[in-house]
DRENDO-1510 file (C-alpha; in Angstrom, 1 decimal, always signed):
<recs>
REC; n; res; u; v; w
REC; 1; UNK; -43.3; +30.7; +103.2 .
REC; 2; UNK; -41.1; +32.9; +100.8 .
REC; 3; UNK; -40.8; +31.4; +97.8 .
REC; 4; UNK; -36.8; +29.8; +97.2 .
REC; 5; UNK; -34.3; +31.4; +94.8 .
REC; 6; UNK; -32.8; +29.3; +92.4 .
REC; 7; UNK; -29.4; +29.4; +91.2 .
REC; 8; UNK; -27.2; +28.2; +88.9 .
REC; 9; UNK; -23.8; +27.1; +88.8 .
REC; 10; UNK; -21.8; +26.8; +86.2 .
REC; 11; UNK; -18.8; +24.6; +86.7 .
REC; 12; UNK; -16.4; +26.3; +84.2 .
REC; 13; UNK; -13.1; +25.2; +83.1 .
REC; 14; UNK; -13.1; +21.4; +82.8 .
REC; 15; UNK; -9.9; +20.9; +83.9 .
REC; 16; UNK; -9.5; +23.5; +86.5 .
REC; 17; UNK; -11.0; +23.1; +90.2 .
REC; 18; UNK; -14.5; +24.6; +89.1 .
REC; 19; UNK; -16.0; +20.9; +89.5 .
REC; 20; UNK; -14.5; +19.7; +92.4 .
REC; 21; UNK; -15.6; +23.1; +94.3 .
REC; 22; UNK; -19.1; +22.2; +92.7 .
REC; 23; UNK; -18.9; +18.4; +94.1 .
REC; 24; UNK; -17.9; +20.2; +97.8 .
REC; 25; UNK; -21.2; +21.9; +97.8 .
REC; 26; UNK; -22.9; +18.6; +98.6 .
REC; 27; UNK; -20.8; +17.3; +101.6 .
REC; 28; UNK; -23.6; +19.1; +104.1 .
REC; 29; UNK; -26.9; +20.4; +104.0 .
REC; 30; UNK; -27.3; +23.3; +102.6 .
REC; 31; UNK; -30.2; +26.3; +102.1 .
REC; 32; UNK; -29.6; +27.6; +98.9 .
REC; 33; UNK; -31.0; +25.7; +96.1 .
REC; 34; UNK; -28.1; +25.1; +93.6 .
REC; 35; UNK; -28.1; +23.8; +90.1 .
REC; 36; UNK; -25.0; +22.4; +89.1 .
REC; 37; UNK; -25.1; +23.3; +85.0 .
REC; 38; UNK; -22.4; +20.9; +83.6 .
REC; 39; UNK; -21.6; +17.6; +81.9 .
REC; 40; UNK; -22.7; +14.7; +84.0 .
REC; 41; UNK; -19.6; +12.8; +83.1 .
REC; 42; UNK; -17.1; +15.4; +84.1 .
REC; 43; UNK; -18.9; +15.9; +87.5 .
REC; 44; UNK; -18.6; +11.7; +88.0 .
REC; 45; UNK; -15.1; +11.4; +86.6 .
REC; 46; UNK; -13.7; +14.2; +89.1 .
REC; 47; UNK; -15.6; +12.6; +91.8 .
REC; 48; UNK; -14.2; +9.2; +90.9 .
REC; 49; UNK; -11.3; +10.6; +91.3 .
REC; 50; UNK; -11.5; +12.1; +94.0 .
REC; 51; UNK; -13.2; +9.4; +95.9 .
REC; 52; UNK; -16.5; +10.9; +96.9 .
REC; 53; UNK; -20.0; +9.8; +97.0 .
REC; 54; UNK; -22.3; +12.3; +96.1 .
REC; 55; UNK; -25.5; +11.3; +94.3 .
REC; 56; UNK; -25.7; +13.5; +91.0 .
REC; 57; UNK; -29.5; +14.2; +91.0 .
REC; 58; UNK; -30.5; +15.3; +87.0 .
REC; 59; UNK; -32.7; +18.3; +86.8 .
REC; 60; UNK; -35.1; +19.8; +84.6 .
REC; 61; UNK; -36.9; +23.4; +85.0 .
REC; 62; UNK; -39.6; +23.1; +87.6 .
REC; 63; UNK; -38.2; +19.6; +89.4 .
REC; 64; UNK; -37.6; +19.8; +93.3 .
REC; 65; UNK; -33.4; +21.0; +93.9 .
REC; 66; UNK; -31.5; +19.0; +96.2 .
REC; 67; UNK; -30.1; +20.2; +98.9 .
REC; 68; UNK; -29.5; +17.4; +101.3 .
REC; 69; UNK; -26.0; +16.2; +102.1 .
REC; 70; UNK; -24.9; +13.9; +99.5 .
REC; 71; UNK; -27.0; +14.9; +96.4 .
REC; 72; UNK; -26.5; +17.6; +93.9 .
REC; 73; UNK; -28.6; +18.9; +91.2 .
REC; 74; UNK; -27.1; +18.6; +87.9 .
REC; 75; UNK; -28.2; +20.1; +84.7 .
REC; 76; UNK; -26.4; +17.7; +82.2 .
REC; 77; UNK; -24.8; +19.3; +79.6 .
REC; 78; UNK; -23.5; +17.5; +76.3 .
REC; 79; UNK; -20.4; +18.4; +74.6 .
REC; 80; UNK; -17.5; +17.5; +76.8 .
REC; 81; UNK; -14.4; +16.3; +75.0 .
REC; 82; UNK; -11.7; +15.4; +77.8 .
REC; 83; UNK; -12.2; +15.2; +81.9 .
REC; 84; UNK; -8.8; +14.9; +82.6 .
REC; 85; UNK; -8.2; +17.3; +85.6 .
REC; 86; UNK; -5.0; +19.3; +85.2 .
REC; 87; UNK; -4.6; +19.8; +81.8 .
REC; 88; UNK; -6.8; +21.6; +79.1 .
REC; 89; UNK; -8.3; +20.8; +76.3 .
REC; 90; UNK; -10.0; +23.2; +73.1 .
REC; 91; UNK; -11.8; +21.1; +72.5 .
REC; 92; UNK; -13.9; +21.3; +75.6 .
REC; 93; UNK; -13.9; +25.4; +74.7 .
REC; 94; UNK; -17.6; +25.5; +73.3 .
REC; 95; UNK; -18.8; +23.1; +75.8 .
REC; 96; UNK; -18.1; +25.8; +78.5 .
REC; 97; UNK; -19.7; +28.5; +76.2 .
REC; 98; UNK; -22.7; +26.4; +76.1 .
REC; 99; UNK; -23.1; +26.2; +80.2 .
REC; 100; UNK; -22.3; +29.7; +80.4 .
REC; 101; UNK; -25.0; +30.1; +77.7 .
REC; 102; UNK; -27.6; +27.9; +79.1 .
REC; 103; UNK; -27.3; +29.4; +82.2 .
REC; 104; UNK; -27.9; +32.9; +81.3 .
REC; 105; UNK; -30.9; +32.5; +79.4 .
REC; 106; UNK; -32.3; +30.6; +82.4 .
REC; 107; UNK; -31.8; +33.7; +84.3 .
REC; 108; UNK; -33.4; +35.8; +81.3 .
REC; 109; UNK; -36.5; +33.7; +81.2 .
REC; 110; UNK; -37.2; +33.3; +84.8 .
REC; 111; UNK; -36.0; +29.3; +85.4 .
REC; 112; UNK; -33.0; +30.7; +87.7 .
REC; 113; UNK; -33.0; +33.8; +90.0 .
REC; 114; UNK; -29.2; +34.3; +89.1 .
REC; 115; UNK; -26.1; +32.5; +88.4 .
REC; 116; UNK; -22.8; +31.7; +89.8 .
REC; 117; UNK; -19.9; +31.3; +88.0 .
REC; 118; UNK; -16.7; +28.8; +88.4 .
REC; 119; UNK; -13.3; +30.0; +86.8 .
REC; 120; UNK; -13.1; +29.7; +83.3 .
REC; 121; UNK; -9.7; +29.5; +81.0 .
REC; 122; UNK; -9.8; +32.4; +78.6 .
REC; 123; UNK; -6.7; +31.2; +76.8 .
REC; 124; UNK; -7.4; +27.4; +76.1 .
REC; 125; UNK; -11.1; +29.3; +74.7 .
REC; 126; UNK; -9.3; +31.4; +72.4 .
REC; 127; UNK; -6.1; +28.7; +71.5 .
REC; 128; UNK; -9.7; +26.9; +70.2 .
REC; 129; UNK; -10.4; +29.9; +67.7 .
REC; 130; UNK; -13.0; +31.1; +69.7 .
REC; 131; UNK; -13.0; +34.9; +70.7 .
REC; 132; UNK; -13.7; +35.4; +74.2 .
REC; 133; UNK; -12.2; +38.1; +76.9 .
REC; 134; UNK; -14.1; +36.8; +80.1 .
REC; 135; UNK; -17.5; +36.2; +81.6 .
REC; 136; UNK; -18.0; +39.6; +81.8 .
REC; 137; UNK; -17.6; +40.3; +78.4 .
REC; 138; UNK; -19.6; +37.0; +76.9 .
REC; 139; UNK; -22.5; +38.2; +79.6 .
REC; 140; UNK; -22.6; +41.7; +78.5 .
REC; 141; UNK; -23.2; +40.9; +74.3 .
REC; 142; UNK; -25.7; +37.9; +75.4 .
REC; 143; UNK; -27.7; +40.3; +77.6 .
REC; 144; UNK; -27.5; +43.2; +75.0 .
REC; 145; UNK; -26.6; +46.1; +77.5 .
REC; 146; UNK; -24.1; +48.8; +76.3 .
REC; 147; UNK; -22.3; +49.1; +79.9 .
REC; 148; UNK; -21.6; +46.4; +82.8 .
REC; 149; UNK; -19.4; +47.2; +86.0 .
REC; 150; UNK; -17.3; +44.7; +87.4 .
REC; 151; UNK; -17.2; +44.8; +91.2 .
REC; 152; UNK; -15.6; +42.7; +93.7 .
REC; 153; UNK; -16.9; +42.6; +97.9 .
REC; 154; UNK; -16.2; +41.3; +100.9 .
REC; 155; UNK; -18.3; +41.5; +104.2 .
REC; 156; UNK; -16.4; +44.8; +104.0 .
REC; 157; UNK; -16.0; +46.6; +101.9 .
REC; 158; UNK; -16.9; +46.8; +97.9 .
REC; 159; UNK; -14.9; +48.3; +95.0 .
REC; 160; UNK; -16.4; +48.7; +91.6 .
REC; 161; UNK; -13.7; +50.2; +88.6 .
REC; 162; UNK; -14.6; +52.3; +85.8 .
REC; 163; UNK; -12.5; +50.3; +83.5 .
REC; 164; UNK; -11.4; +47.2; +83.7 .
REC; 165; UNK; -8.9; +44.8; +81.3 .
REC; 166; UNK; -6.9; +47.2; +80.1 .
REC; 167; UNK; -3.0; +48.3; +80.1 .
REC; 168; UNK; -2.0; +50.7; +81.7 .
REC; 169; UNK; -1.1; +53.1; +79.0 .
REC; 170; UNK; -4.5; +53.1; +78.0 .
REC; 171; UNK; -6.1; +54.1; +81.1 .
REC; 172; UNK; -6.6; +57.8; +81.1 .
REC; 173; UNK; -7.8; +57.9; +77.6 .
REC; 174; UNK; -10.6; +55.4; +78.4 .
REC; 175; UNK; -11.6; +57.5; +81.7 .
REC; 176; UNK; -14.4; +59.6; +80.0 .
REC; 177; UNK; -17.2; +61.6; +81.1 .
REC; 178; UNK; -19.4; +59.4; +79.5 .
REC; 179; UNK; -17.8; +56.0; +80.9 .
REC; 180; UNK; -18.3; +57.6; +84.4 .
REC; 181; UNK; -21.6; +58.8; +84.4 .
REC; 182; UNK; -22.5; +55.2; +82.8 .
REC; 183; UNK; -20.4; +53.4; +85.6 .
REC; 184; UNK; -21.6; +55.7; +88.3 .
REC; 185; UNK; -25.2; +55.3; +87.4 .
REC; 186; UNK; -25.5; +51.5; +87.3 .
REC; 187; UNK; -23.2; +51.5; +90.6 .
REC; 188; UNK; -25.9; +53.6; +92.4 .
REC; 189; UNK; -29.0; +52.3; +91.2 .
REC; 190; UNK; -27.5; +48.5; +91.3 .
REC; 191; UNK; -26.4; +49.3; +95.2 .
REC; 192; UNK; -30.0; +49.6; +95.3 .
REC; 193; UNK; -31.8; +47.0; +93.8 .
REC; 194; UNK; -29.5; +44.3; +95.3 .
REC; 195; UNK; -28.0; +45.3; +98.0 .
REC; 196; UNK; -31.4; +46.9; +99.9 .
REC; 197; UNK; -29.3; +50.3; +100.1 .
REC; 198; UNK; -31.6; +53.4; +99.6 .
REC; 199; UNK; -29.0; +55.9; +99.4 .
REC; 200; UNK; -25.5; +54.8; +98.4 .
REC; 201; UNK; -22.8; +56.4; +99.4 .
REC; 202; UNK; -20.0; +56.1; +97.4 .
REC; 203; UNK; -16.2; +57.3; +97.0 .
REC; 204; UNK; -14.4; +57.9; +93.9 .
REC; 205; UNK; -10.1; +57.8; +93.6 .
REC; 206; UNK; -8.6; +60.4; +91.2 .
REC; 207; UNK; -6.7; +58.3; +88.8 .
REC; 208; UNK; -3.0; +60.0; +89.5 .
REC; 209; UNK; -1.2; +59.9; +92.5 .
REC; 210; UNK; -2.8; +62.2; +95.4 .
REC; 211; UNK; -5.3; +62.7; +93.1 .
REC; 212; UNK; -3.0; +65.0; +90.8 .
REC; 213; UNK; -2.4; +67.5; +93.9 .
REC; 214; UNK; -3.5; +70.2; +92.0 .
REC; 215; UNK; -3.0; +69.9; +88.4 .
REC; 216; UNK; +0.1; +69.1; +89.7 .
REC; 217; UNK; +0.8; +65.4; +89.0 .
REC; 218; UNK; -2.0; +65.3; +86.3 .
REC; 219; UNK; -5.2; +67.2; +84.7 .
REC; 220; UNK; -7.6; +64.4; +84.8 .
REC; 221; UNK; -9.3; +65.4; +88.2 .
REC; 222; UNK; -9.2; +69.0; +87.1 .
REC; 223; UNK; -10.7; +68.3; +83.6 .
REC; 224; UNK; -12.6; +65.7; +83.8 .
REC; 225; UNK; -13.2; +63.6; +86.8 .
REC; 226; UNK; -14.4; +66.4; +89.1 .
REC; 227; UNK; -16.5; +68.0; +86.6 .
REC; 228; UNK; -18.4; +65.0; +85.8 .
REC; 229; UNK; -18.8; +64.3; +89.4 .
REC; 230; UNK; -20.5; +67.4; +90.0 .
REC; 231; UNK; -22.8; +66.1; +87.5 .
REC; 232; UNK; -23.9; +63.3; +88.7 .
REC; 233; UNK; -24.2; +64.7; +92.6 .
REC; 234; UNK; -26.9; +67.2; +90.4 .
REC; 235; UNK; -29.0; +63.5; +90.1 .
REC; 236; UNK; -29.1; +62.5; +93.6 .
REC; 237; UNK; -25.8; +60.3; +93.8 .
REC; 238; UNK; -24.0; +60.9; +96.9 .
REC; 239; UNK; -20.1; +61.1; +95.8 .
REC; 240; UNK; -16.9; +62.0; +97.8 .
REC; 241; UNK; -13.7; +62.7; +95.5 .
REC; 242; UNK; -12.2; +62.5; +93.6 .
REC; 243; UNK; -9.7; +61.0; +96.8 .
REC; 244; UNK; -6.5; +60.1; +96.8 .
REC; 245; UNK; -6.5; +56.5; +96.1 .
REC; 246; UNK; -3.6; +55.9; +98.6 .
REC; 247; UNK; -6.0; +57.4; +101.5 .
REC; 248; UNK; -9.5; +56.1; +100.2 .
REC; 249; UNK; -8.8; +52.6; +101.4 .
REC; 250; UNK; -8.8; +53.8; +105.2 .
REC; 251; UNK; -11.5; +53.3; +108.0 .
REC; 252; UNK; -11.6; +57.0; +108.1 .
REC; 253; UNK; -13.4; +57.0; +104.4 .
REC; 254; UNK; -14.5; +53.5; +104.2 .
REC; 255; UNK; -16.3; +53.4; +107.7 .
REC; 256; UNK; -18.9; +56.5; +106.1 .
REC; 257; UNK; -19.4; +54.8; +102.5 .
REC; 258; UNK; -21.1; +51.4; +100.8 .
REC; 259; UNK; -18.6; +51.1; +98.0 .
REC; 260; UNK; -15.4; +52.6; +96.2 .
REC; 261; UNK; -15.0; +53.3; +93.2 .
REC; 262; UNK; -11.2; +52.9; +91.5 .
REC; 263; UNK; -10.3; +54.4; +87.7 .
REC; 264; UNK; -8.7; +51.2; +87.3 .
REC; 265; UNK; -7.8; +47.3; +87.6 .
REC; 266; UNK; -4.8; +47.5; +89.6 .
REC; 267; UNK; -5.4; +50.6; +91.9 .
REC; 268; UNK; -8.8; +48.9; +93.9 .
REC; 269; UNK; -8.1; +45.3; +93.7 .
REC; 270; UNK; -4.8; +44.5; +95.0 .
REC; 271; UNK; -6.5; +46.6; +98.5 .
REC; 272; UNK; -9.8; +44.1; +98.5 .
REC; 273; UNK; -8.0; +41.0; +97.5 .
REC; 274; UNK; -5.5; +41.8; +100.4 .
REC; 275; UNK; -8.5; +42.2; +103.1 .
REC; 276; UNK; -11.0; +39.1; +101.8 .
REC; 277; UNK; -9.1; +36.8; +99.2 .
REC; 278; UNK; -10.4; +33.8; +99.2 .
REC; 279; UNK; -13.8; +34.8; +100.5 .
REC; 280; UNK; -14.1; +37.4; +98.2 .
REC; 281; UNK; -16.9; +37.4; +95.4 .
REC; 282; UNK; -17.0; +39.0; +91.9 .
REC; 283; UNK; -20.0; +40.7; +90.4 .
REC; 284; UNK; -21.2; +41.9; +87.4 .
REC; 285; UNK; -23.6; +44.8; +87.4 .
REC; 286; UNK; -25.6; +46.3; +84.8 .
REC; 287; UNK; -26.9; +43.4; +83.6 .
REC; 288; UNK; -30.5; +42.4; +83.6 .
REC; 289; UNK; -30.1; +39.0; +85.6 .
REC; 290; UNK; -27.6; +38.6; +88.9 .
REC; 291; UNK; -24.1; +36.9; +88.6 .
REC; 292; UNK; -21.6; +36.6; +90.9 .
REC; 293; UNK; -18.6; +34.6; +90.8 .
REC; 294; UNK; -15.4; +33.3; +93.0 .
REC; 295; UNK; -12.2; +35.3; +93.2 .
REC; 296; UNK; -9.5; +33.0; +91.9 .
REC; 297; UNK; -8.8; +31.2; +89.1 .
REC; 298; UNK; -8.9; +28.0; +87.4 .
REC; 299; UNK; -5.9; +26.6; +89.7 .
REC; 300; UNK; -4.7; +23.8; +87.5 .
REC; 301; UNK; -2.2; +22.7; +89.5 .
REC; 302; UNK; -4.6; +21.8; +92.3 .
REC; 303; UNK; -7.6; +20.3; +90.1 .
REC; 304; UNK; -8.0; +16.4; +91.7 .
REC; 305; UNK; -6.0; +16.8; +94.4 .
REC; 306; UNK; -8.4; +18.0; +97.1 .
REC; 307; UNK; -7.1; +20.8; +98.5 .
REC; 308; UNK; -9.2; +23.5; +96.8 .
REC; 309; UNK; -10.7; +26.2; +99.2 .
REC; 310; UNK; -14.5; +26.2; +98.5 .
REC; 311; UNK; -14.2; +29.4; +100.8 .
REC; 312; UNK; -15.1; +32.0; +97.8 .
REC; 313; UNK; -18.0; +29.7; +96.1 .
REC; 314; UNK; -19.5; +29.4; +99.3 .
REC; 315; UNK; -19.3; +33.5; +99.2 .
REC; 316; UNK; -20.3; +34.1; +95.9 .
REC; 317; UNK; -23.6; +31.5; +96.8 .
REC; 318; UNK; -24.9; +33.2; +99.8 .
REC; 319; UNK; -24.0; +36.8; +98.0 .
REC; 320; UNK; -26.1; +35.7; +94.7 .
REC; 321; UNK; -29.1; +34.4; +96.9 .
REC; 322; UNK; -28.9; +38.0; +98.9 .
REC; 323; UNK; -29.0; +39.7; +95.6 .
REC; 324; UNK; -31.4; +37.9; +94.2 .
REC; 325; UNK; -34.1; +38.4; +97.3 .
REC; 326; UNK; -32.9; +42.1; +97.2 .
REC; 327; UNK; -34.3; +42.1; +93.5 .
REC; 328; UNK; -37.9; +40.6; +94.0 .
REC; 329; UNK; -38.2; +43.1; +96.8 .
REC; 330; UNK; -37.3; +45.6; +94.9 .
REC; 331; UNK; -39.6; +45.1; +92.1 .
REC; 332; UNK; -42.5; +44.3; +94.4 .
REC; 333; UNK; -41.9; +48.1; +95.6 .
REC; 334; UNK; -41.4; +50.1; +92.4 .
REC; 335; UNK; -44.0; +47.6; +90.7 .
REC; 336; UNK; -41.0; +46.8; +87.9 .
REC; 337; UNK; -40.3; +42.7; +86.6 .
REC; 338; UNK; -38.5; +41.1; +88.9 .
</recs>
């Protein structure tokens, strides 16, 4: 029998919907073994106040997960200042560093086979004097790599971006040669180890409109985008573009490639989010452990009320297990740690 993957789940921002989508998990029986990593009494208030009846199992590394209907593994963490849903609270900020923390250095030492993230609040987080610009971010310095690569998926289709947070104005400065080749090599290799894909095929968008026609409507392709792409093809990777990013996103391209990838924020995933929100996933690559996480927010205006769509976790679940099984085979057949 193949031995089960583990994750965890961290049940981010206190007040937000992260819980309740937690507490969903356990209305049916379920194949994935899921640790719930959060404060036992948040996860009983919201479900107190939500009126359910699921039996909060605690766990320790190397106890039995639950999976049957009704009961939920819960790694208890301490810390919490306020359950109230609805509004937040700083002083629950480090609390949410800590399961974030925890988490992630179960994955490091081999307790978990990944993690899956809830929504967290960046503002209440920094409003508490803490310095933090996303998961993403917090997971990168903890893991000490020099470059991760957000990507987002759906059944169809997958769009990593070379940068990420950033205003617009800043854009084409950030769009190196280096950044590329760094975002371009952990796509590929990442496509890979957890997605089973021996040779990725991916597509690249010019950053300016029609891919700057020319020289035309902008230099980047000319000077620096193409170039490096010729680079990179000199390794192995198997690149079209750069494309016009208002033609990319078309079954003509798509139906031949495994992923996209967009200069920027805006230009890949108002296209995904369109096609899959809400069953959507978010994933980090280029780090040494898998994490996925849901598409949405912290939704404070729905927190207790019930009527959170557990559509995405459910997604970003079943994705993380996948990756995660993709990994150990992986390693068994290069002979690398899994």
């Amino acid at each position: 029998m193949t031995e089960p993957v583990t994750l965890a789940l961290t049940a981010g921002e206190p007040a937000g919907i992260g819980p309740e989508l937690c507490l969903q998990l356990a209305t049916e029986e379920r194949a994935q073994h899921v640790v719930v990593v959060a404060s036992r009494e948040l996860m009983e208030a919201r479900q107190a106040l939500m009126g359910l009846h699921v039996k909060l199992q605690p766990w320790q590394p190397g106890e039995a997960v639950a999976t049957v209907a009704g009961e939920l593994s819960v790694l208890d963490v301490p810390g919490i200042a306020d359950t109230t849903a609805g509004m937040t609270h700083t002083g629950n900020s480090q609390y949410v560093l800590d399961t974030l923390n925890i988490a992630a250095r179960g994955c490091l030492d081999g307790t978990f086979d990944g993690m899956v993230t809830a929504p967290v609040h960046k503002g209440v987080i920094n409003e508490a004097g803490i310095a933090f610009s996303g998961h993403t971010e917090f997971l990168q310095e903890l893991c000490g790599v020099e470059r991760v690569v957000m990507m987002l998926a759906t059944e169809e289709l997958r769009v990593a971006l070379v940068t990420t947070h950033l205003p617009l104005k800043d854009v084409p400065a950030a769009i190196t040669p280096e950044r590329i080749r760094q975002v371009t090599r952990i796509l590929n290799q990442d496509l890979k180890t957890y997605f089973g894909i021996r040779h990725p095929r991916i597509l690249v968008a010019g950053l300016n409109p029609h891919a700057g026609e020319g020289g035309h409507l902008g230099r980047e392709e000319i000077e620096v985008i193409e170039p490096t792409l010729d680079q990179l093809r000199q390794e192995g990777i198997t690149l079209t573009g750069p494309l016009p990013a208002d033609t990319l996103f078309t079954p003509h391209w798509l139906d031949d490639a495994d992923a996209a990838l967009a200069m920027y924020h805006d230009q890949g995933l108002p296209v995904l989010k369109f096609q899959g929100f809400g069953r959507a996933v978010n994933i980090t690559l280029g780090l040494p452990i898998v994490r996925t996480s849901v598409d949405h927010g912290t939704a404070l205006d729905l927190a207790g009320t019930g009527r959170a769509d557990a559509g995405s976790l459910h997604t970003a679940i079943r994705v993380g297990e996948q990756m995660a099984r993709y990994r150990r085979e992986h390693a068994q057949q290069t002979g690398t740690p899994s």
